[in-house]
VMD Tcl script that builds the backbone (N, CA, C; Angstrom):
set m [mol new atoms 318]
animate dup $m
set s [atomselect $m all]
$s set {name element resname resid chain x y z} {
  {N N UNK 1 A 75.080 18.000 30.441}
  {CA C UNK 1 A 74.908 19.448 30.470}
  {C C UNK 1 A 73.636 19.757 31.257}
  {N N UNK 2 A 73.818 20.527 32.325}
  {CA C UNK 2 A 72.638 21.160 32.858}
  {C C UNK 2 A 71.631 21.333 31.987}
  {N N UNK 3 A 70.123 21.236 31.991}
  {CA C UNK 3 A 69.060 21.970 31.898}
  {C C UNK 3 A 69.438 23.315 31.753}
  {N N UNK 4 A 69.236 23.804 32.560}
  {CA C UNK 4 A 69.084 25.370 32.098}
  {C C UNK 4 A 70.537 25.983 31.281}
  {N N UNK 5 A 71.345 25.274 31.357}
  {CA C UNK 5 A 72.364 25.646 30.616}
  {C C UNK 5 A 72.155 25.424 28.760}
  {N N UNK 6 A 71.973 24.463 29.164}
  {CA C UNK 6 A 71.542 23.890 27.870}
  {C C UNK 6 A 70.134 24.967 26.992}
  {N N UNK 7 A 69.242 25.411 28.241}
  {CA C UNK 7 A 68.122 26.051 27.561}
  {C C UNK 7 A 68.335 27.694 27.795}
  {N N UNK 8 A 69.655 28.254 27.731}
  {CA C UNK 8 A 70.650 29.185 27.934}
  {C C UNK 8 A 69.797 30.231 27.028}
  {N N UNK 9 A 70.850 29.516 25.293}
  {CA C UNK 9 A 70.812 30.455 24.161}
  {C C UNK 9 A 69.666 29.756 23.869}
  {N N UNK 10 A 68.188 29.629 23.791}
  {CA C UNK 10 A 66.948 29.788 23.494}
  {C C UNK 10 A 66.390 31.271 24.455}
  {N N UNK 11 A 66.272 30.726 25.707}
  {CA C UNK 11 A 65.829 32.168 26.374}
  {C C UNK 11 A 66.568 33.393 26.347}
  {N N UNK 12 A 67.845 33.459 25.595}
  {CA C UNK 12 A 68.153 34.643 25.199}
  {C C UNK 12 A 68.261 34.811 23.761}
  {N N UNK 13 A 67.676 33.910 23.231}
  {CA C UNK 13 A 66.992 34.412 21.517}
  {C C UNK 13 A 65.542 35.003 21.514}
  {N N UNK 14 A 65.136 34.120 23.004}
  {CA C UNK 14 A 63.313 34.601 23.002}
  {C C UNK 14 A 63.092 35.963 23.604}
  {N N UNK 15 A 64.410 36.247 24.366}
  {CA C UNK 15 A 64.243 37.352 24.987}
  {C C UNK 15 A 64.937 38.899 24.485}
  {N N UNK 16 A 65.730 38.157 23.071}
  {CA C UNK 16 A 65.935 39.590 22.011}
  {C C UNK 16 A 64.963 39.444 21.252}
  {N N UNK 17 A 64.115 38.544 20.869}
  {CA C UNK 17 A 62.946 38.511 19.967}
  {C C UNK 17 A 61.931 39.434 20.920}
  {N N UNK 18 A 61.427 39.274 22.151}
  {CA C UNK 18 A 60.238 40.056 22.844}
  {C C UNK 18 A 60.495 41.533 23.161}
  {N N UNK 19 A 62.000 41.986 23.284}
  {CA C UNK 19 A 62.509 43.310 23.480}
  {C C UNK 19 A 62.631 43.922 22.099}
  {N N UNK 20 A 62.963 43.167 20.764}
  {CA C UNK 20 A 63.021 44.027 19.455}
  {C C UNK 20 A 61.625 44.187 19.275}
  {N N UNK 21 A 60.815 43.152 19.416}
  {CA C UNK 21 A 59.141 43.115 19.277}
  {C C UNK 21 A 58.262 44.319 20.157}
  {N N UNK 22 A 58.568 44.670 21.363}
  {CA C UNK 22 A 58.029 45.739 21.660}
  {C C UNK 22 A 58.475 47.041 21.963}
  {N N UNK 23 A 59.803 46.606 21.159}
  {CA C UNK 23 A 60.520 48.582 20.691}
  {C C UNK 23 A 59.969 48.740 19.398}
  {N N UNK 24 A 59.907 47.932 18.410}
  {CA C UNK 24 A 59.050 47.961 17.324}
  {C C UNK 24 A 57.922 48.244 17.454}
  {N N UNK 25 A 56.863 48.022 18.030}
  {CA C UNK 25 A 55.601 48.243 18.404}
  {C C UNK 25 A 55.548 49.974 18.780}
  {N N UNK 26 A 56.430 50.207 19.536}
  {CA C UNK 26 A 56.293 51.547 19.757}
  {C C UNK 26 A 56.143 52.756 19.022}
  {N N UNK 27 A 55.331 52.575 18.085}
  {CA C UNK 27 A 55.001 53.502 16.955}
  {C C UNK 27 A 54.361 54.876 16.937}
  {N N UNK 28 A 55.138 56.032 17.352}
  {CA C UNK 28 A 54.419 57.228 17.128}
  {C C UNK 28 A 53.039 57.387 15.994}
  {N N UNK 29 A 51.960 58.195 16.488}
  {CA C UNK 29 A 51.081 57.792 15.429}
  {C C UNK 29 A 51.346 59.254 14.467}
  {N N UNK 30 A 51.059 58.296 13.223}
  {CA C UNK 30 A 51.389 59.832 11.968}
  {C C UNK 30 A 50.067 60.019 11.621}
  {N N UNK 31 A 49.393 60.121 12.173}
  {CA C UNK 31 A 47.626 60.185 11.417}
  {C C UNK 31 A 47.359 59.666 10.425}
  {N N UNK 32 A 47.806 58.582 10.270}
  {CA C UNK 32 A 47.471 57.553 8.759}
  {C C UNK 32 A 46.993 56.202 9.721}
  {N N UNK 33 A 45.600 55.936 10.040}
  {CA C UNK 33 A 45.165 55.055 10.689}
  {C C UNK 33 A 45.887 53.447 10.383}
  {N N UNK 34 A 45.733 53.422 8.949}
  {CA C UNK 34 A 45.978 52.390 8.267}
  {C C UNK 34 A 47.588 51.718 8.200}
  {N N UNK 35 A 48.129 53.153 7.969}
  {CA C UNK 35 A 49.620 53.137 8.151}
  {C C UNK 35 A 50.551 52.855 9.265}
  {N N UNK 36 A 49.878 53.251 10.473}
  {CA C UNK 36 A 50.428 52.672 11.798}
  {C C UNK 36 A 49.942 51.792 12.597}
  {N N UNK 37 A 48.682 50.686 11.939}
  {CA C UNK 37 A 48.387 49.600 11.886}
  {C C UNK 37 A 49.520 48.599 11.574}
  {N N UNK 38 A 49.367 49.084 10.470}
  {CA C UNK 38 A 51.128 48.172 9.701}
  {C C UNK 38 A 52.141 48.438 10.524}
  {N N UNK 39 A 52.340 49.783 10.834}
  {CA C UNK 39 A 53.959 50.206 11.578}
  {C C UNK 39 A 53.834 49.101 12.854}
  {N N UNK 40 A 52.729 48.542 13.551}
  {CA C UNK 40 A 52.996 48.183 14.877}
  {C C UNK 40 A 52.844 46.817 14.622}
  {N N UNK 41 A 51.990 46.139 13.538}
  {CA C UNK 41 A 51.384 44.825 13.319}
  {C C UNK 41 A 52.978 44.212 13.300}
  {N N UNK 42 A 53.541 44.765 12.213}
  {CA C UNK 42 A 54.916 44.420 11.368}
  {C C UNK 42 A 55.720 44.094 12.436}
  {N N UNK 43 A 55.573 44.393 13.373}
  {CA C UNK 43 A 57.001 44.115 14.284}
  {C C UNK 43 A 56.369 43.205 15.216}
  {N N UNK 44 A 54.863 42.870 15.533}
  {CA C UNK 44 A 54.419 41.933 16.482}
  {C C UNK 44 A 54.324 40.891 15.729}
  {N N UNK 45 A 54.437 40.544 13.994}
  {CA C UNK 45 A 54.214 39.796 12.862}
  {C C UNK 45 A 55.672 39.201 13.281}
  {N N UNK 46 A 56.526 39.832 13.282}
  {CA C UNK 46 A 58.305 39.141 13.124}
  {C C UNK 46 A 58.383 38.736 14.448}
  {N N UNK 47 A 58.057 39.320 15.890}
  {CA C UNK 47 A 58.062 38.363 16.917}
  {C C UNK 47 A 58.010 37.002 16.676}
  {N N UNK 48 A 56.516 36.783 16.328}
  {CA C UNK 48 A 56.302 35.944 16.244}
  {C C UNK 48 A 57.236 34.914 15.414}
  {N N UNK 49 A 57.828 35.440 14.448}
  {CA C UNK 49 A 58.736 34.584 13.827}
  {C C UNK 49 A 60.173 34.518 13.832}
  {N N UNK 50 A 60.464 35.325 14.853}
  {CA C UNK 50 A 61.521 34.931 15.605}
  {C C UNK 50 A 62.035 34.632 16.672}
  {N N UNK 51 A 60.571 34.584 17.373}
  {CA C UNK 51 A 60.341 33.234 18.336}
  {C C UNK 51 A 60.219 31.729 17.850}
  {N N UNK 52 A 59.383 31.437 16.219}
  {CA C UNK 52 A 59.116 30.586 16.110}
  {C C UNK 52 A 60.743 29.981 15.276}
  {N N UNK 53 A 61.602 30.830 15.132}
  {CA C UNK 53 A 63.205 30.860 14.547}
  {C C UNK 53 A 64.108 29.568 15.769}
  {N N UNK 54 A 63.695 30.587 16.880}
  {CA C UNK 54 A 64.262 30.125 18.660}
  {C C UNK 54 A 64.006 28.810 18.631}
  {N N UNK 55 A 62.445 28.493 18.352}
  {CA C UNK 55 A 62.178 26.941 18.452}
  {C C UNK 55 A 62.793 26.036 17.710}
  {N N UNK 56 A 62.660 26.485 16.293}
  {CA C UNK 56 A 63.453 25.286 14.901}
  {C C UNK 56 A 65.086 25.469 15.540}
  {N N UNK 57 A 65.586 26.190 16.111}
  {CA C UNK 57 A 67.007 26.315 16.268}
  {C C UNK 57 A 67.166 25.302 17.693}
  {N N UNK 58 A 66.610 25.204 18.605}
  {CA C UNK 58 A 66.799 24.953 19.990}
  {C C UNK 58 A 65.770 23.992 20.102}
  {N N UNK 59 A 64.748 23.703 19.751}
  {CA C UNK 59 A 63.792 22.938 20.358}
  {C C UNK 59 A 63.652 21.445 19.923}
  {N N UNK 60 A 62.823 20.738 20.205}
  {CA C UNK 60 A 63.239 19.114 19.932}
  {C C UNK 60 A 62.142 18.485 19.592}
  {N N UNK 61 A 60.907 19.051 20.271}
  {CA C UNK 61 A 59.339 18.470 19.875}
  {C C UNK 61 A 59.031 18.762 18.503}
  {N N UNK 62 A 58.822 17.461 17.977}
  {CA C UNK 62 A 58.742 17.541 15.979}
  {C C UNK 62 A 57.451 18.056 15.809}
  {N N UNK 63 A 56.427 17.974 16.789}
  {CA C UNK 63 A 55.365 18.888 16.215}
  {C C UNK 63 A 55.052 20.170 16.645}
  {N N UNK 64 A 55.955 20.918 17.992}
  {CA C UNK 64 A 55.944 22.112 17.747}
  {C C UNK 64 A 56.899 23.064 16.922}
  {N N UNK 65 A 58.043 21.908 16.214}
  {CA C UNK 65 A 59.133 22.487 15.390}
  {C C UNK 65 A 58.198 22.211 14.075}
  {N N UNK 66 A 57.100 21.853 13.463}
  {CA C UNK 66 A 56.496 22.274 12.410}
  {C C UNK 66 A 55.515 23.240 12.919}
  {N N UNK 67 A 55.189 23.350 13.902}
  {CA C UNK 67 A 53.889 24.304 13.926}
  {C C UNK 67 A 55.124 25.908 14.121}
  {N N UNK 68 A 56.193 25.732 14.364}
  {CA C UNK 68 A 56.794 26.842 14.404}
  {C C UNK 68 A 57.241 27.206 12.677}
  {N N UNK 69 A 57.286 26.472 12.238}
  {CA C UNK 69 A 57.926 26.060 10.671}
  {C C UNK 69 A 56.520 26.960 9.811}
  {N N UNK 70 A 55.045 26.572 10.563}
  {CA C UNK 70 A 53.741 27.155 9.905}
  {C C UNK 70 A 53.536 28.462 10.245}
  {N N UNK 71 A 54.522 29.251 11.513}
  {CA C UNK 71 A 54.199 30.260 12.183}
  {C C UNK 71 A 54.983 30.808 11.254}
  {N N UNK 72 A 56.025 30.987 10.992}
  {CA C UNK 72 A 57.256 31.800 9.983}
  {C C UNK 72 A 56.348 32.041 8.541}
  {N N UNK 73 A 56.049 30.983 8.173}
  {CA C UNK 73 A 55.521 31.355 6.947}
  {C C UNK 73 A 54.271 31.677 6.470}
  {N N UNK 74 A 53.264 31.873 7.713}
  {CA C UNK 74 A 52.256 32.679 7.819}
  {C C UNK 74 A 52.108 33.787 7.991}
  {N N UNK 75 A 53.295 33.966 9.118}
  {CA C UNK 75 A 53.182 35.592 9.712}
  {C C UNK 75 A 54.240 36.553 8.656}
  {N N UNK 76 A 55.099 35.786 7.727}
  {CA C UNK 76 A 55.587 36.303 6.571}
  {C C UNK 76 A 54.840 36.829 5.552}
  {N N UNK 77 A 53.702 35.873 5.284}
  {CA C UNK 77 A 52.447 35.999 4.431}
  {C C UNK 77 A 51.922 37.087 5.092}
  {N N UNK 78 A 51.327 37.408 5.849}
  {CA C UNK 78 A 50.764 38.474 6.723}
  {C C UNK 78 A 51.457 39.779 6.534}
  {N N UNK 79 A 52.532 39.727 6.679}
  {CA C UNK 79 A 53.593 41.035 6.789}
  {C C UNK 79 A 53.162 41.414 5.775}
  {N N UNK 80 A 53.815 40.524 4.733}
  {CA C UNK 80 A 53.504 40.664 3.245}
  {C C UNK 80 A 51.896 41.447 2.230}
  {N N UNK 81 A 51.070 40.943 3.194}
  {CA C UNK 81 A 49.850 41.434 3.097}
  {C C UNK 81 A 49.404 43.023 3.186}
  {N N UNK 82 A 49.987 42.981 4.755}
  {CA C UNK 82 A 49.712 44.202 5.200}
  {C C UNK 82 A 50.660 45.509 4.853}
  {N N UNK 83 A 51.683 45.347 4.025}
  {CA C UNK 83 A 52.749 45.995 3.459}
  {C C UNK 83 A 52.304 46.395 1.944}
  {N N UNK 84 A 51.856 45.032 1.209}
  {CA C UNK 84 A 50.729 45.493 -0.017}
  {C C UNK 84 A 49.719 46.362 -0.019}
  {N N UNK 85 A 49.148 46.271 1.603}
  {CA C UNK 85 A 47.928 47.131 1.182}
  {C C UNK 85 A 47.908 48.088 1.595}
  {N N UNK 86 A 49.407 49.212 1.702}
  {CA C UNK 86 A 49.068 50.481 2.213}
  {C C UNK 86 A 50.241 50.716 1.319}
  {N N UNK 87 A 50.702 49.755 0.326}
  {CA C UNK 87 A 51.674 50.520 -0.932}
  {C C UNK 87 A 53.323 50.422 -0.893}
  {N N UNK 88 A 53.166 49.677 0.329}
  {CA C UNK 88 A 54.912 49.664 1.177}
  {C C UNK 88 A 55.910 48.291 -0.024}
  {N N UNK 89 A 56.734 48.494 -0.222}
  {CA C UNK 89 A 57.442 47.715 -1.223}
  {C C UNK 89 A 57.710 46.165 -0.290}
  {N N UNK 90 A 57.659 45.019 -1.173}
  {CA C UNK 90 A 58.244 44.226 0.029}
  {C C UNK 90 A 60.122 43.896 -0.250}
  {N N UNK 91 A 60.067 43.842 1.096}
  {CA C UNK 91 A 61.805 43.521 1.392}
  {C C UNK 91 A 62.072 42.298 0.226}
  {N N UNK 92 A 63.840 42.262 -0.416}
  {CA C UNK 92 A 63.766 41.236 -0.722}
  {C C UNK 92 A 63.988 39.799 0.290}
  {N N UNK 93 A 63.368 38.550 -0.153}
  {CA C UNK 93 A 63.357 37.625 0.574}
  {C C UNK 93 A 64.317 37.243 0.850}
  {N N UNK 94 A 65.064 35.954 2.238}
  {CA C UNK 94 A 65.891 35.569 2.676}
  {C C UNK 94 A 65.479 34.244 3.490}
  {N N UNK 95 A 66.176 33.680 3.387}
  {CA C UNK 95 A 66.129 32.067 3.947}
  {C C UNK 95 A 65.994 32.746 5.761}
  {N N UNK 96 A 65.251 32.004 6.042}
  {CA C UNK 96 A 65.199 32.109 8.243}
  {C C UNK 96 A 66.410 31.231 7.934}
  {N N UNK 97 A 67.333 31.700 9.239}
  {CA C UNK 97 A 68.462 30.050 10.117}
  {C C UNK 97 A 67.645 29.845 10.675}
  {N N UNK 98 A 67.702 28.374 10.878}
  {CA C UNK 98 A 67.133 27.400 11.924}
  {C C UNK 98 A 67.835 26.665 12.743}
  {N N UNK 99 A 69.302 26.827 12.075}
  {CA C UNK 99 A 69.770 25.734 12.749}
  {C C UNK 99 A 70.843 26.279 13.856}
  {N N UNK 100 A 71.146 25.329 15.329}
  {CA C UNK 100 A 72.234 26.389 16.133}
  {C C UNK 100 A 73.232 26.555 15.700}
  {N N UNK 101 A 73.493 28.097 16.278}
  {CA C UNK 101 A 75.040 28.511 16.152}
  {C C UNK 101 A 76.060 27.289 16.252}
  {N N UNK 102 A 76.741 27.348 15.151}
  {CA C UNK 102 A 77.683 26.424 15.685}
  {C C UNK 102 A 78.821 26.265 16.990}
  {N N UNK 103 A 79.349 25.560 17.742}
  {CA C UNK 103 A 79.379 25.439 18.685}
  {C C UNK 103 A 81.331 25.750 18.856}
  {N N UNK 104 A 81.871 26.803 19.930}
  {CA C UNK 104 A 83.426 27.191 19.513}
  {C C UNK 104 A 84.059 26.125 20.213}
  {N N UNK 105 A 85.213 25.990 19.788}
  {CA C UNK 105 A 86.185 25.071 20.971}
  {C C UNK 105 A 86.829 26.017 21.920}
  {N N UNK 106 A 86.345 27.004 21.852}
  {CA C UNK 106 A 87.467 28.356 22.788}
  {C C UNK 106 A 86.491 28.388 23.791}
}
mol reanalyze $m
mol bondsrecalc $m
mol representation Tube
mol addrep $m
């Protein structure tokens, strides 16, 4: 299998992760300093972890597939943080996929 074929569905997981990441970001401000801190952090927080999703799914280097493994559950922690401290409820939790789509015979 080609290279770039092969590195297909990664750059188009990384590249719905960087387009949801900075339509998210785009946060009208409501005059709550604090509050649209969070509104913009929150969505540059999940980039990050669904870029670091792209890697555990597609990628092969065992130590940037744990340092992506440390990125998910930091920047979760973080979300989590910054959602506590302006009163915001947190989502209930859910397992990340990591692993690829499975593959069709069609």
């Amino acid at each position: 299998m080609p290279k770039a074929h092969h590195e297909a569905p990664f750059l188009a997981a990384n590249d719905a992760a960087m387009t949801k990441m900075m339509n998210g970001m785009s946060v009208r401000p409501s005059g709550d300093i604090d509050h649209d801190f969070v509104a913009m952090m929150v969505p540059h927080h999940q980039g990050a972890i669904d870029m670091a999703v792209a890697e555990l799914r597609y990628g092969h280097n065992e130590r940037l597939r744990r340092l992506a493994q440390e990125i998910i559950v930091t920047q979760q922690q973080e979300i989590a943080a910054m959602r506590l401290a302006i009163g915001e409820p947190l989502p209930p939790s859910h397992a990340s996929p990591t692993q690829p789509p499975p593959v069709s015979d069609h």
